[in-house]
N, CA, C and O atoms as a DFTB+ gen file, in Angstrom:
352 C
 N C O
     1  1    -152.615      29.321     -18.815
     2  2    -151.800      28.704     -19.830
     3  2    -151.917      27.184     -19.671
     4  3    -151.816      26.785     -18.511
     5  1    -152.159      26.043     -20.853
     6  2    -152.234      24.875     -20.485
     7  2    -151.072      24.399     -21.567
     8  3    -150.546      25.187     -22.353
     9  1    -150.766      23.053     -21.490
    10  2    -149.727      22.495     -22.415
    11  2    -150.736      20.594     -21.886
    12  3    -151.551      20.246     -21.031
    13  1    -150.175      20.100     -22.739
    14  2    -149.997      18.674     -23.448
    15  2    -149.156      17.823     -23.434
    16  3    -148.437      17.718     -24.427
    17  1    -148.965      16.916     -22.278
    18  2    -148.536      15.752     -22.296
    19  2    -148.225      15.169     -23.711
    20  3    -149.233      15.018     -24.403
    21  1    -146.850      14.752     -24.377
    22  2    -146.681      13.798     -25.461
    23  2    -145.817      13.722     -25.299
    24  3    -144.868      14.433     -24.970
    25  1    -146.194      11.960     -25.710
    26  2    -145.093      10.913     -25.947
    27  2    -143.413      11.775     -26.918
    28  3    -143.404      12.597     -27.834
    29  1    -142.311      11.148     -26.224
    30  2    -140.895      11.471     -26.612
    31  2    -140.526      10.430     -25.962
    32  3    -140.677       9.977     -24.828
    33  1    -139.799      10.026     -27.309
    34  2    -139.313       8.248     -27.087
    35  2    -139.985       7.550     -26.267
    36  3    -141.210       7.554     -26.385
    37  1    -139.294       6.689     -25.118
    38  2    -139.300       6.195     -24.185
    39  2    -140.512       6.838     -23.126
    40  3    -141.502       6.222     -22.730
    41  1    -140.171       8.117     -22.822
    42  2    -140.593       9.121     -21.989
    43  2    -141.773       9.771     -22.580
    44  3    -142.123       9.578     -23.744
    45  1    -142.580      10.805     -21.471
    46  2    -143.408      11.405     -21.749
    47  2    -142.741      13.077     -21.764
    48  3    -141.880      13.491     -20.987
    49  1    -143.406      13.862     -22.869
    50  2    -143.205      15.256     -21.956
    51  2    -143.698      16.177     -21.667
    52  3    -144.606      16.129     -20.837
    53  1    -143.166      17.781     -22.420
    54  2    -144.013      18.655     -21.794
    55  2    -143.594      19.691     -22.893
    56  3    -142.504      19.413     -23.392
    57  1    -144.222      20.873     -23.416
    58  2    -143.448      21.836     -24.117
    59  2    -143.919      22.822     -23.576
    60  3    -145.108      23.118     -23.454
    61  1    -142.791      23.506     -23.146
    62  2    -143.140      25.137     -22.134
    63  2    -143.557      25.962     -23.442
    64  3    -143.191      25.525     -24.533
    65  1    -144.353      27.210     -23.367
    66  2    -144.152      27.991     -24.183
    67  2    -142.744      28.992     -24.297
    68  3    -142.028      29.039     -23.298
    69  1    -142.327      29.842     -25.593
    70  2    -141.230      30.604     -25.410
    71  2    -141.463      31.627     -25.031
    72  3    -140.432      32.155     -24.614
    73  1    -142.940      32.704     -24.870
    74  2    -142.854      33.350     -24.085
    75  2    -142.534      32.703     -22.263
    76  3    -142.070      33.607     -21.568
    77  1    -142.632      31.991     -21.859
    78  2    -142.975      31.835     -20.540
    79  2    -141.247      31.750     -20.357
    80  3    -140.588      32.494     -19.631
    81  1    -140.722      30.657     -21.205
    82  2    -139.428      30.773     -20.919
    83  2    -138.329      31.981     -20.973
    84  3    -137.257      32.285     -20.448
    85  1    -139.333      32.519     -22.010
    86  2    -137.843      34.409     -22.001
    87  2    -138.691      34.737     -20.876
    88  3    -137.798      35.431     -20.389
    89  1    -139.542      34.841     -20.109
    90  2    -139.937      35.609     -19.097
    91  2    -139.174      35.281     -17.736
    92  3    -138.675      36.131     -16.998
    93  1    -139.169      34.071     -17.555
    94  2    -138.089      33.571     -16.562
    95  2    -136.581      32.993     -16.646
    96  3    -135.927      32.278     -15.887
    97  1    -136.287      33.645     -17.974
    98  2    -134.911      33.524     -18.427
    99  2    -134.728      32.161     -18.344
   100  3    -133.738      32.016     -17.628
   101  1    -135.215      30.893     -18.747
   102  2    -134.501      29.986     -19.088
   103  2    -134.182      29.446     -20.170
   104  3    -135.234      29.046     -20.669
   105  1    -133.263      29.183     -20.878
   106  2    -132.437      28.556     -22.174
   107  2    -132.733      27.188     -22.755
   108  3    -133.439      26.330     -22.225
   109  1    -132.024      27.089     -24.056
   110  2    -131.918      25.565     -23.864
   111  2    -130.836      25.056     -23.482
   112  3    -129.714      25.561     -23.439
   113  1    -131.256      23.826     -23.141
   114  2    -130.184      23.233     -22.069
   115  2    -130.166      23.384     -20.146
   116  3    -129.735      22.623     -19.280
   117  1    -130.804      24.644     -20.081
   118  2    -130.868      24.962     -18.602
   119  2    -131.586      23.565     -17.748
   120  3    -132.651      23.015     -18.026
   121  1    -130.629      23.222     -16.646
   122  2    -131.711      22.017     -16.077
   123  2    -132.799      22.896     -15.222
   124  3    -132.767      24.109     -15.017
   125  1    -133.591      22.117     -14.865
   126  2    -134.721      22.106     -14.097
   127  2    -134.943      21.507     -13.161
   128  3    -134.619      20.320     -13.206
   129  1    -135.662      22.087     -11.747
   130  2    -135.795      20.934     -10.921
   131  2    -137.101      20.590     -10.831
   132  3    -137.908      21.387     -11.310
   133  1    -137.588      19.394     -10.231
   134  2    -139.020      18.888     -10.724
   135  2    -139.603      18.620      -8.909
   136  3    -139.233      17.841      -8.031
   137  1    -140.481      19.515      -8.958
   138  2    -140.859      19.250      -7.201
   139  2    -141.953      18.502      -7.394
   140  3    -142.353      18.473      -8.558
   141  1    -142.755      17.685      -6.337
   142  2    -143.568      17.942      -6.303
   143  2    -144.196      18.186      -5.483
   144  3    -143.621      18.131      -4.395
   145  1    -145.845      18.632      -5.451
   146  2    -146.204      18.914      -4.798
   147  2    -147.877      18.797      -4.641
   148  3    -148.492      18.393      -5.628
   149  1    -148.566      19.114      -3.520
   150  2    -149.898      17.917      -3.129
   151  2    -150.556      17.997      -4.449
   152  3    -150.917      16.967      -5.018
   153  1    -150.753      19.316      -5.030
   154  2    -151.682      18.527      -6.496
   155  2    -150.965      19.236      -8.008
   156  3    -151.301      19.998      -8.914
   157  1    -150.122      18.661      -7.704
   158  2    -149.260      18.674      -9.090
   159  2    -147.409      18.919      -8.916
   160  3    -146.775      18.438      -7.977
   161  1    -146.751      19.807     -10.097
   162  2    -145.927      19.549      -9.824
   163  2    -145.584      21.157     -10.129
   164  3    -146.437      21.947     -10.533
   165  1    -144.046      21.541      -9.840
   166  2    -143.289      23.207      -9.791
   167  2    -142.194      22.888     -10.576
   168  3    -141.632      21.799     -10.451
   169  1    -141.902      23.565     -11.221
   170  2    -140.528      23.489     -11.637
   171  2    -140.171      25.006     -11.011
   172  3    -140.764      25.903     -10.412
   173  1    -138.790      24.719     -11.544
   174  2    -137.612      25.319     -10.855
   175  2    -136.419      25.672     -11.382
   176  3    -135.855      24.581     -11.458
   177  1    -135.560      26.598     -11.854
   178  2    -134.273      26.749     -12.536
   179  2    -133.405      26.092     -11.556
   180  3    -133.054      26.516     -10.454
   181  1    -133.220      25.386     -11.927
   182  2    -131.626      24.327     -10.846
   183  2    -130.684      25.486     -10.808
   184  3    -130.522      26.495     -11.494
   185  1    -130.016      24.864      -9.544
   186  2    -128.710      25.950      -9.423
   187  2    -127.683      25.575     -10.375
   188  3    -127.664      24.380     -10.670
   189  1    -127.397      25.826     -10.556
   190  2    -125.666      26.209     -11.817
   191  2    -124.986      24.723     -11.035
   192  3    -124.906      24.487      -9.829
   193  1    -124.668      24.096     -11.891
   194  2    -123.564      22.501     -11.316
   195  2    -122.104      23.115     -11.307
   196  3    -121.395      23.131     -10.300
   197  1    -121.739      23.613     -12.528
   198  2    -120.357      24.293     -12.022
   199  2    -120.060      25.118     -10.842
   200  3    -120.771      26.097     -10.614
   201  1    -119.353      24.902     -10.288
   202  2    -118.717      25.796      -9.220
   203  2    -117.221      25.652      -8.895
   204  3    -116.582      24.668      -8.524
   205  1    -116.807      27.057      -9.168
   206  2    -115.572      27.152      -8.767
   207  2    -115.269      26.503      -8.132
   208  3    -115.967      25.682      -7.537
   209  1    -113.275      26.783      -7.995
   210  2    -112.409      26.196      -6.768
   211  2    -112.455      26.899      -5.378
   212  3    -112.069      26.583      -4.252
   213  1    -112.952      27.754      -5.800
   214  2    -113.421      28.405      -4.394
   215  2    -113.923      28.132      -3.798
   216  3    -113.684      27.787      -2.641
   217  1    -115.109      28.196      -4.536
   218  2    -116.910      27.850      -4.150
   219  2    -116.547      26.242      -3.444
   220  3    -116.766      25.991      -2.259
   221  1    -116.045      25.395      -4.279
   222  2    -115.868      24.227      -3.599
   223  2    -114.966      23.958      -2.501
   224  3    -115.306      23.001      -1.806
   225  1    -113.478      24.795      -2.031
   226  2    -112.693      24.767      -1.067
   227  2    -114.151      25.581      -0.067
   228  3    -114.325      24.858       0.913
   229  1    -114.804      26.355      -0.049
   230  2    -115.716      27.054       1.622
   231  2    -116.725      26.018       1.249
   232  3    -117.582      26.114       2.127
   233  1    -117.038      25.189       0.513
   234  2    -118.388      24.078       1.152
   235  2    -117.373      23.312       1.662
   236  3    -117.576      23.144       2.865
   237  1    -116.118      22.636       1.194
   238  2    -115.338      21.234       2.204
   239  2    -115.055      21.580       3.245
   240  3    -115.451      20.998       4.256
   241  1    -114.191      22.762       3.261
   242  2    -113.699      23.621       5.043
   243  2    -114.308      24.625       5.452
   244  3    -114.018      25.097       6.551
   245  1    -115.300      25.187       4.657
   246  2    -115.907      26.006       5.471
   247  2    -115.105      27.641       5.562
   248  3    -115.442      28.455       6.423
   249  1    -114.233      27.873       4.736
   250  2    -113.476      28.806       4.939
   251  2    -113.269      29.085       3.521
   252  3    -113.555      28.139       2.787
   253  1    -112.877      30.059       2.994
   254  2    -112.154      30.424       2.102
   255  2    -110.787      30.147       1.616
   256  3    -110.009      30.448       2.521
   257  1    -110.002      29.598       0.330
   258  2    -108.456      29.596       0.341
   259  2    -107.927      30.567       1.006
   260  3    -107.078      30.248       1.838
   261  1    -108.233      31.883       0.857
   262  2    -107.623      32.643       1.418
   263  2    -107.559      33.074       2.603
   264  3    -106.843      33.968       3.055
   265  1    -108.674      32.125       3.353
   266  2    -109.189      32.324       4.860
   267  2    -108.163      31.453       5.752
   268  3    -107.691      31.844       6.820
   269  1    -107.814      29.841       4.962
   270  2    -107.448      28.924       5.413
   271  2    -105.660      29.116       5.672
   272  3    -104.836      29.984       5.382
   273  1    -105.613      27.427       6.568
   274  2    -104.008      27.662       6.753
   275  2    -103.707      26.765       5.658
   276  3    -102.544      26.844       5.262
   277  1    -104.555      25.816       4.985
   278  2    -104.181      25.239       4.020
   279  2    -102.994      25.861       3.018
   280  3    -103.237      27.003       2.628
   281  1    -101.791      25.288       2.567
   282  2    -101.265      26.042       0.948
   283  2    -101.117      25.255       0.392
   284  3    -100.917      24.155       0.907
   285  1    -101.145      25.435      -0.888
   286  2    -100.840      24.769      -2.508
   287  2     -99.719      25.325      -3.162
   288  3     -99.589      26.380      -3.783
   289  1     -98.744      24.180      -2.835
   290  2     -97.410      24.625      -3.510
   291  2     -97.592      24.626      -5.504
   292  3     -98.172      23.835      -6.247
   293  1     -97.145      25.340      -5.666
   294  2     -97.300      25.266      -7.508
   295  2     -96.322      24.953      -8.088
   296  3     -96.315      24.941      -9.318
   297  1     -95.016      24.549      -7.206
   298  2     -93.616      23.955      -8.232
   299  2     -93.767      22.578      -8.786
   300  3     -94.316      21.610      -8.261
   301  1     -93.218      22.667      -9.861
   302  2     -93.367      21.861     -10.552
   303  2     -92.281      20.610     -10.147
   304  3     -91.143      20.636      -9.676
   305  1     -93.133      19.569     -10.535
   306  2     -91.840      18.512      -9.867
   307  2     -91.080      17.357     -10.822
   308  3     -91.626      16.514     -11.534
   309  1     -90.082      17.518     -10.672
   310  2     -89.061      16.595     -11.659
   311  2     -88.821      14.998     -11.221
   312  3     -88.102      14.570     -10.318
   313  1     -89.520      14.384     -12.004
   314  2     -89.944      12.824     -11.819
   315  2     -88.744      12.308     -12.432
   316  3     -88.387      11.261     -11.892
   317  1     -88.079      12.649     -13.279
   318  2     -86.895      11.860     -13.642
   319  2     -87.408      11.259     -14.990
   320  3     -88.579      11.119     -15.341
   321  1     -86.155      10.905     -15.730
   322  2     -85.803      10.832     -16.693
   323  2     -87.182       9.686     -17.187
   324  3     -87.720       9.201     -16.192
   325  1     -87.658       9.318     -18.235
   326  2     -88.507       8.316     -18.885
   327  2     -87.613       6.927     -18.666
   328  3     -86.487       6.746     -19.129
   329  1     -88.556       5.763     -17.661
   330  2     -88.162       4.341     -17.613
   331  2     -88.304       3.480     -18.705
   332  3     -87.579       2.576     -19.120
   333  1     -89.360       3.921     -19.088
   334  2     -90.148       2.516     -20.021
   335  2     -90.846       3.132     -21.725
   336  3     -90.031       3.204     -22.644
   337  1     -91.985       3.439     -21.940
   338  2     -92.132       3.233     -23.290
   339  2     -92.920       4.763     -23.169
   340  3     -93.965       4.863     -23.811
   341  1     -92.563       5.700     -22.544
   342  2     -93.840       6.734     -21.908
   343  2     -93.533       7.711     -23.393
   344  3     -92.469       7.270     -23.829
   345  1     -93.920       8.592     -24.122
   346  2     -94.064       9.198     -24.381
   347  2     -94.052      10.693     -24.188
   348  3     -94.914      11.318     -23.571
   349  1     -92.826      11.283     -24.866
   350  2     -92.711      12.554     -24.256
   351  2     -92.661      13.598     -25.572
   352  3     -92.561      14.812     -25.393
């Protein structure tokens, strides 16, 4: 399979074919990662940027919420009456 370098705006690019892309399930919009490597280059489906509150509490501590001694109180807290021009 070959493709063609062309100019887009500023940049240069690339157009995958759509078989190649339904074959490795990628979308539009999906990022990509761009390796390279000694004689040319790989792409790559990037990992997913979203990640849960989970996912992100066991990469900071290493544990799970539910693993940890950490807690998160959920009451709500009463700041008092409006001082100034706030909008309620």
């Amino acid at each position: 399979m070959y493709a063609t370098i062309q100019k887009w705006g500023n940049s240069q690019g690339i157009r995958l074919p759509s078989v190649l892309l339904k074959s490795l399930d990628i979308k539009e919009n999906d990022r990509l990662e761009i390796i390279q490597v000694e004689d040319g280059i790989q792409l790559r489906k990037a990992p997913k940027v979203h990640r849960s509150f989970e996912e992100r509490f066991a990469e900071q501590f290493g544990v799970s919420p539910e693993e940890s001694d950490i807690r998160f109180d959920n009451e709500e807290l009463d700041w008092g009456s409006p001082q100034g021009a706030e909008v309620w």
